[in-house]
C-alpha positions in Angstrom: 91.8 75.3 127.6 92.7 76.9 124.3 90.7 76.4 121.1 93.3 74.5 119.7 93.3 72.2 123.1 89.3 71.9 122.3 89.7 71.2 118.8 92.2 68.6 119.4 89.8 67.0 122.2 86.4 66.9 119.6 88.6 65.2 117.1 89.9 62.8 119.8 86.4 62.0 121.1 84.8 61.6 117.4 87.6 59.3 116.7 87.0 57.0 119.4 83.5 57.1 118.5 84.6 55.9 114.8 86.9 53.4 116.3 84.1 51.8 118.3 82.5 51.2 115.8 84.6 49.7 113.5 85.3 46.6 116.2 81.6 46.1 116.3 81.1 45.4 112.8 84.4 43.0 113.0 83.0 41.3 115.6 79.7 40.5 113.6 77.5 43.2 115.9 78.1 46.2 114.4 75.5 45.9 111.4 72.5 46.8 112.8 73.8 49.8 115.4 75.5 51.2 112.4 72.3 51.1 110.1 70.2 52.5 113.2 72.8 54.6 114.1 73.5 56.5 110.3 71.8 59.6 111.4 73.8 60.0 114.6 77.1 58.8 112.9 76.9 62.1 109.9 76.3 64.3 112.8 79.6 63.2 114.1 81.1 63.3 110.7 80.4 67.0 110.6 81.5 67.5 114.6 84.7 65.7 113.1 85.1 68.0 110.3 84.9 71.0 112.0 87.3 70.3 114.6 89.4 69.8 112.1 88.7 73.0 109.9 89.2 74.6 113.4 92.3 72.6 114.7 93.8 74.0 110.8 92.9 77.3 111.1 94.7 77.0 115.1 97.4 75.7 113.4 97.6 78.1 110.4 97.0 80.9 113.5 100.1 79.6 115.6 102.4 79.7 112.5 101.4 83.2 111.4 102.0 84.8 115.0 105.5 83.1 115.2 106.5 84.9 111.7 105.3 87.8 113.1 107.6 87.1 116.2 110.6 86.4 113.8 109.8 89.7 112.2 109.9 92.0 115.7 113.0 90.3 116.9 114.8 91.4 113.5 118.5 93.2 115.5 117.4 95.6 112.7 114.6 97.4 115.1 117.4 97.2 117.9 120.6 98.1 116.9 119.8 100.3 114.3 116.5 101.9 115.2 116.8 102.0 119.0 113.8 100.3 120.1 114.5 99.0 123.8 116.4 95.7 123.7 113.9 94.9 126.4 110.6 92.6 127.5 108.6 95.9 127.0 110.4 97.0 123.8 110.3 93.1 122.0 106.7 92.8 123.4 105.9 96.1 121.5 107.6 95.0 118.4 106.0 91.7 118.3 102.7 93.6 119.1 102.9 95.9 115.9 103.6 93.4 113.4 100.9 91.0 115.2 98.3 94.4 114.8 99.2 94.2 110.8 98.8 91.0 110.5 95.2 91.0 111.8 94.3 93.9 110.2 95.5 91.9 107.0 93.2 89.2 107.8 90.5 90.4 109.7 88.8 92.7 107.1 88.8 89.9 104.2 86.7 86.6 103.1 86.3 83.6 105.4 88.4 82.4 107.3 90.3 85.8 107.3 88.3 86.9 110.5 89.0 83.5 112.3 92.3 83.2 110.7 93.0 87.0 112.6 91.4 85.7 115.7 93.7 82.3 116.0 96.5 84.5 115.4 95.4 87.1 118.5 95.0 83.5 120.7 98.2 82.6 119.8 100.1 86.0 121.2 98.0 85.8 124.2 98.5 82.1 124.8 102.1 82.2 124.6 102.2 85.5 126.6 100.8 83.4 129.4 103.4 80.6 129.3 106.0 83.2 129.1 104.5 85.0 132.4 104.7 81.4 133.7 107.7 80.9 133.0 108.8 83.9 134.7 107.5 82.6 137.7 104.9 84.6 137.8 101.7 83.0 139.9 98.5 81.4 138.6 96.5 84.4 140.4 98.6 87.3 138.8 98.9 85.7 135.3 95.1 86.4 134.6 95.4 90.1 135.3 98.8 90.5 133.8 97.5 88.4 130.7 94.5 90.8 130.6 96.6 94.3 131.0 98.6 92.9 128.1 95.7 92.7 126.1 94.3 96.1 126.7 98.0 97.4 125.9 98.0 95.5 122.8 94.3 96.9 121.7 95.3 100.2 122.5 98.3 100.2 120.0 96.4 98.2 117.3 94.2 100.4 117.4 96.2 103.9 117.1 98.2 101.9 114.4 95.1 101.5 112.4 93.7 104.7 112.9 96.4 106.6 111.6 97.0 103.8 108.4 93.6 104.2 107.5 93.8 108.0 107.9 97.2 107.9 105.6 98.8 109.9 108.3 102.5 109.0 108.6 102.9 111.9 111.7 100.4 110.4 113.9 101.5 107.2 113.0 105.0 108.1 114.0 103.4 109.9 117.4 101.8 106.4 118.6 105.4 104.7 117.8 107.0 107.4 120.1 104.4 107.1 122.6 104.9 103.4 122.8 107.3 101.7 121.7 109.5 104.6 123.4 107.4 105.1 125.5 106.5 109.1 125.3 110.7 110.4 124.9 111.1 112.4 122.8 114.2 113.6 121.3 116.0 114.1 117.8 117.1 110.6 117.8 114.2 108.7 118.4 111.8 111.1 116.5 113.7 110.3 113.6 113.6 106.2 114.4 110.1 106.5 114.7 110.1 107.8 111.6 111.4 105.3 109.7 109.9 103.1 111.6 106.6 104.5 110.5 107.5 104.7 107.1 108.3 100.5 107.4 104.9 100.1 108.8 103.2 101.7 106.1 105.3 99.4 103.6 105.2 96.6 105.4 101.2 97.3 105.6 100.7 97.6 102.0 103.0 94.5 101.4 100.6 92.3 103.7 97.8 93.8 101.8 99.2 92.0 98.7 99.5 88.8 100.4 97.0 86.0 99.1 94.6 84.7 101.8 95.5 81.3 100.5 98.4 81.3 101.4 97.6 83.1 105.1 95.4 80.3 105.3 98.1 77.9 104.8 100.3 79.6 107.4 103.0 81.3 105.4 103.4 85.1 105.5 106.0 87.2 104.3 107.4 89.9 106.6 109.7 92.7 104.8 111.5 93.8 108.0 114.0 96.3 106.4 114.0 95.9 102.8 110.3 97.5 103.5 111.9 100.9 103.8 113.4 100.4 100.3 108.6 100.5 99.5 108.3 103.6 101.6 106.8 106.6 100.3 
């Protein structure tokens, strides 16, 4: 079951708690079990209300990752930049704008870190119903969900390492070795670098991005028009 599923199920139980008791008190009973019963019923208040903070921030999580997916399936990457009209090739595209987007979030003020964590639920849940669908089998989809998830940390993490480090050719090296995975020739050293260079702007364009609004669900990808930002 996914968070979200939980969430949804707490706020379903504590509302049938609620609903309980309002047809005791019509019916005359309810008075005294809901005077004995005050403690327990603000404990389920505050179960209630943080199902819901938690089904929001789900929610907010889910609409983020599906920008994100909008923004790796831009024909730009494709047809322009070469990146492998593939599973692998969108998977890796989806993947590095999913990596900026957490690093975005992650790093800043409640509920940044949970905000980047629904976000990283929502890629992997929908990467299992895509396996699924696929017809791959209940027993492979764990491990195929799970090697997806190293790949992913993997990449985030060279991304990160060489945005932090302000180092556009190692950034451009971890592009090559995996989006194209490891070719190297004239062409696609020069798509991975503009392709670098639209990370870095698209990074520093998140960066300006009000948590607010992340919060809310609504993020604004650059795709192209980043380059126009580029050092």
């Amino acid at each position: 079951m996914t968070r979200l599923a939980l969430a949804l199920c707490l706020a379903a139980r504590a509302g049938d708690i609620f609903g309980d008791q309002d047809r005791a008190r019509k019916t005359g009973a309810g008075g005294a079990l809901h005077a004995a019963n005050k403690g327990q019923n603000a404990n389920e208040g505050q179960k209630l209300m943080v199902g819901w903070r938690r089904g929001r921030i789900e929610r907010a999580g889910f609409a983020l990752y599906n920008r994100a997916v909008a923004a790796g399936r831009e024909t730009f990457f494709y047809e322009t930049l070469g990146v492998p009209d593939t599973l692998d090739g969108r998977f890796d595209l989806v993947g590095l704008h999913v990596a900026l987007l957490i690093r975005r979030l992650r790093h800043d003020v409640a509920p940044g870190p949970a905000l980047a964590q629904a976000v990283f639920d929502a890629m992997f849940s929908d990467m299992d119903v895509n396996l699924r669908e696929l017809g791959v089998g209940d027993l492979s989809v764990g491990k195929r969900v799970r090697a997806m998830w190293e790949a992913f940390h993997g990449r985030a993490r060279a991304y990160e390492t060489a945005l932090d480090a302000a180092d556009p050719a190692a950034l451009s090296a971890a592009l090559v070795r995996n989006v194209w995975r490891g070719r190297e020739t004239i062409v696609i050293a020069e798509a991975a670098r503009h392709l670098a260079a639209l990370t870095r702007a698209e990074d520093t364009h998140l960066a300006r991005q009000g948590l607010a609004a992340l919060a809310a669900g609504e993020v604004n990808f650059r795709g192209p028009a980043a380059l126009a930002e580029s050092p």
